[in-house]
N, C-alpha and C positions, 0 to 999 in steps of 0.2 A: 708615468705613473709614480705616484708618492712611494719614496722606499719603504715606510712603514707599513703602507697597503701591501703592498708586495713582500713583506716582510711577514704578514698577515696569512697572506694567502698559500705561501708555502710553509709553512708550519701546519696551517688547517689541512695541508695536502697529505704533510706527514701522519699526521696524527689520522688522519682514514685509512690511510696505507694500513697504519699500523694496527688500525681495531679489524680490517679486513681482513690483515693477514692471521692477526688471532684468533678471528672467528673460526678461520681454515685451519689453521692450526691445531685449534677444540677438535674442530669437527673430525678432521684427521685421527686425532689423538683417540677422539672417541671411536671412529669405524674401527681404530688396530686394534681396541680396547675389547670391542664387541667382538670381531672375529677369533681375537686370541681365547676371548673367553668360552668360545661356542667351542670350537677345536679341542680346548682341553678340558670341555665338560667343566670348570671353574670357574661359577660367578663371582668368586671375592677380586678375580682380576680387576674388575671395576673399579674395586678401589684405589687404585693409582692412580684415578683421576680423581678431581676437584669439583667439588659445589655438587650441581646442576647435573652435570656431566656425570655425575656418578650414579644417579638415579634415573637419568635418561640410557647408560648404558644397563644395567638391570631390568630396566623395561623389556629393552631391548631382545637382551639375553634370553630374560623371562619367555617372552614369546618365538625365539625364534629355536629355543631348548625345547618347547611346549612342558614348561616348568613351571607351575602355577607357585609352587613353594620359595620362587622367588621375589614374589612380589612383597614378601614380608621385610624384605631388606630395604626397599622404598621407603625415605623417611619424606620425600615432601609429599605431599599428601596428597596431591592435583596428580602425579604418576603415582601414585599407590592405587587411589580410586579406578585410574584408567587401565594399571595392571588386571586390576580384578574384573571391571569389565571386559575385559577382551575376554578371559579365558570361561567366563560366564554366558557370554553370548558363540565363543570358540566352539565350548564344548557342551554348549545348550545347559547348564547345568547351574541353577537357580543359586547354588550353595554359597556360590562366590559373590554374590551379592550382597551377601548377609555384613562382609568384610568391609564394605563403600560406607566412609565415613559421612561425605556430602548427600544429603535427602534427598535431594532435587536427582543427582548422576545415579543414587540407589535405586530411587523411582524409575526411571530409565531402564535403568537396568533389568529391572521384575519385569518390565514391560516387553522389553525387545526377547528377553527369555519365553517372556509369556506368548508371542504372536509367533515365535520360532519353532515351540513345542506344542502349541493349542494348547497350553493347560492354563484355561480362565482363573482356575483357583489363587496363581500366585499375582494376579492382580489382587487382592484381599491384603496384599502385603505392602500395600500401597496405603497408607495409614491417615493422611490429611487430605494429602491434595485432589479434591475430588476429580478435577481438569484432570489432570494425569490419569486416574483409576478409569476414569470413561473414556480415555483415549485410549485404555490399554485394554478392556473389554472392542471398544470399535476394533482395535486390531485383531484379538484374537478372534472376535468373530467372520469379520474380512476373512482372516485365511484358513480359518476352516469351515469357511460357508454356511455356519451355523448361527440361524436369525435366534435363536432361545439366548443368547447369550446377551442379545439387546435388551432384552429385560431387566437387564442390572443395572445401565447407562441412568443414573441420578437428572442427568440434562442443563447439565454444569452452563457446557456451551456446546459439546456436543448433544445433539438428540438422539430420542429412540428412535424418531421415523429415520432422520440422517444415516444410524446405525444399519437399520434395513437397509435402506436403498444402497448404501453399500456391500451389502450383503447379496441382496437378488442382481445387482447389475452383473455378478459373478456366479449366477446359477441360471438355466434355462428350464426351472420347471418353479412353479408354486407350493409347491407340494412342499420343501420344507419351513416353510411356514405354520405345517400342523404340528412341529415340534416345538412353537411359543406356547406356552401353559396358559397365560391370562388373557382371556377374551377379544378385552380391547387390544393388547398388545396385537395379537394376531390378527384379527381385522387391519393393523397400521400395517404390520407386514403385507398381506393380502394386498394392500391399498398404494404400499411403496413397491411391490412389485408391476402389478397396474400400469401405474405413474412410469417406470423404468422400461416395462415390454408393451406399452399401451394394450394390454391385454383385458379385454372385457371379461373372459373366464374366471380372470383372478379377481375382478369384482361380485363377481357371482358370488364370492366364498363369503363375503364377509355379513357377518352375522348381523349389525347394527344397522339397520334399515338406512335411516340419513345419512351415514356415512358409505354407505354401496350406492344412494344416489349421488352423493357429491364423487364417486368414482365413475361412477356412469357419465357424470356432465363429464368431468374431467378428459375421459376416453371421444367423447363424441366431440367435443373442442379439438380435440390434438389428432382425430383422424377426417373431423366435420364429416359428421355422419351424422343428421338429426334423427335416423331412427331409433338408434341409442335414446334418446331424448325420451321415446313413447314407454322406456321399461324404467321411467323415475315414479316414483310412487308420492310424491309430495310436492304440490305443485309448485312452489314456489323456486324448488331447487329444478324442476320441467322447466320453468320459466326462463332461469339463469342458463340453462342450456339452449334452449331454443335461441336467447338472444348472443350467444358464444356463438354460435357456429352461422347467425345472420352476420354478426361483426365480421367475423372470420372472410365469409363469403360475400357482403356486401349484399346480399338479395333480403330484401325486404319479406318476401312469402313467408318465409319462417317467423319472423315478428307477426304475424296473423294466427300462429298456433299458440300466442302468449298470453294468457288468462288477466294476469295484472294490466289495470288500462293505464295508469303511472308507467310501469314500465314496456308495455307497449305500442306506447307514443316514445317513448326514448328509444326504442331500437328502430323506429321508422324514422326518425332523426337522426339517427346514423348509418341508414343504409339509402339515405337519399342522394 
């Protein structure tokens, strides 16, 4: 091997040793840093170290003192933010959020407080980004089982029906659905429970005729049941059921209860 090359490669060897060994050596420096500093109740220990290290052991301190008054000593600002969110989401407690310099980790923040304590209100605190404000409604209604709260969802890219059906797949009655205020909203709820428990009962509920029959097909597709089909009230949505559940079943006899002759010549073309 060329001396040079070799010459090369043991220097390059040194030179790893040597950032490895300082990495270990931070990292060290930092664990004595933090321990000394828990022990003696004194966060300015930290400042014997350097850079980085000085505000990663203050984090540190911060939380494991459960001393939120530490986190003001953080000057880079990526652990300031992250200081504040801990002890925000720690101790459920909104206030520290206000502190988060970055929009995007502040948002987060109202959010994960928000779905922790059900209090929908401090998503309001969520000022632009609409994405975020309807993820942080879908969560707080998620966990506290409360469809009223999908009423807020704008439908950024989250939906209101999405919002339900996350919301009933977590409850086993319909019935809090009578707590959505606006008509249609509740109907979707009704409809996204439905869809979730294949439950005809909760089609029952909904007040909008064409939309209780497109739950009616809905149910009789997903259990093939055409007699579901005989309590649709307009026929053309009867029709889209009857040929659901020939498809489904492949038996032609159902295409014979289909009014449209267009489309029942099409279901007998596929149940042949």
């Amino acid at each position: 091997m060329d001396k040079h090359v070799l010459t090369g490669i043991v220097i390059l060897g040194i030179v790893g040793v040597s950032v490895i060994s300082g990495c270990l050596e931070g990292d060290t420096a930092l664990d004595k840093a933090i321990d000394e500093a828990v022990k003696k109740g004194d966060p300015s220990v930290c400042d014997k170290l350097e850079g980085e290290l000085t505000d990663r052991c203050y984090y540190y301190v911060a939380s494991r003192m459960n001393d939120a008054s530490v986190c003001a000593r953080i000057k880079d600002q990526e652990y300031n933010d992250l200081c504040y969110s801990y002890f925000a989401e720690d101790l459920k407690d909104a206030s520290y959020c206000e502190n988060i310099q970055d929009q995007g980790k502040k948002d987060s923040c109202y959010s994960n407080v928000a779905s922790r304590t059900g209090d929908a209100s401090l998503c309001e605190k969520i000022p632009v980004d609409l994405l975020a404000k309807d993820s942080c409604y879908y969560e707080v209604a998620v966990a506290t089982k409360d469809p009223s709260i999908c009423e807020k969802i704008q439908g950024v890219i989250f939906s209101e029906e999405s919002c339900y059906s996350g919301v009933t797949s977590m409850v086993d009655d319909y019935w809090c659905c009578q707590e959505v205020q606006d008509p249609k909203s509740r109907d979707l709820c009704y409809y996204s429970f439905a869809k979730e428990k294949k439950s005809m009962r909760a089609c029952n509920k909904i007040f909008a005729i064409r939309y209780r029959d497109k739950c009616y097909s809905m149910i009789a597709k997903n259990i093939v049941d055409s007699s579901i089909c005989d309590e649709i009230y307009y026929q053309d949505v009867k029709d889209d059921c009857y040929f659901g559940v020939a498809e489904t079943t492949l038996d032609p006899s159902y295409c014979k209860k289909i009014q449209d002759p267009s489309k029942k010549s099409q279901c007998l073309d596929r149940c042949s």
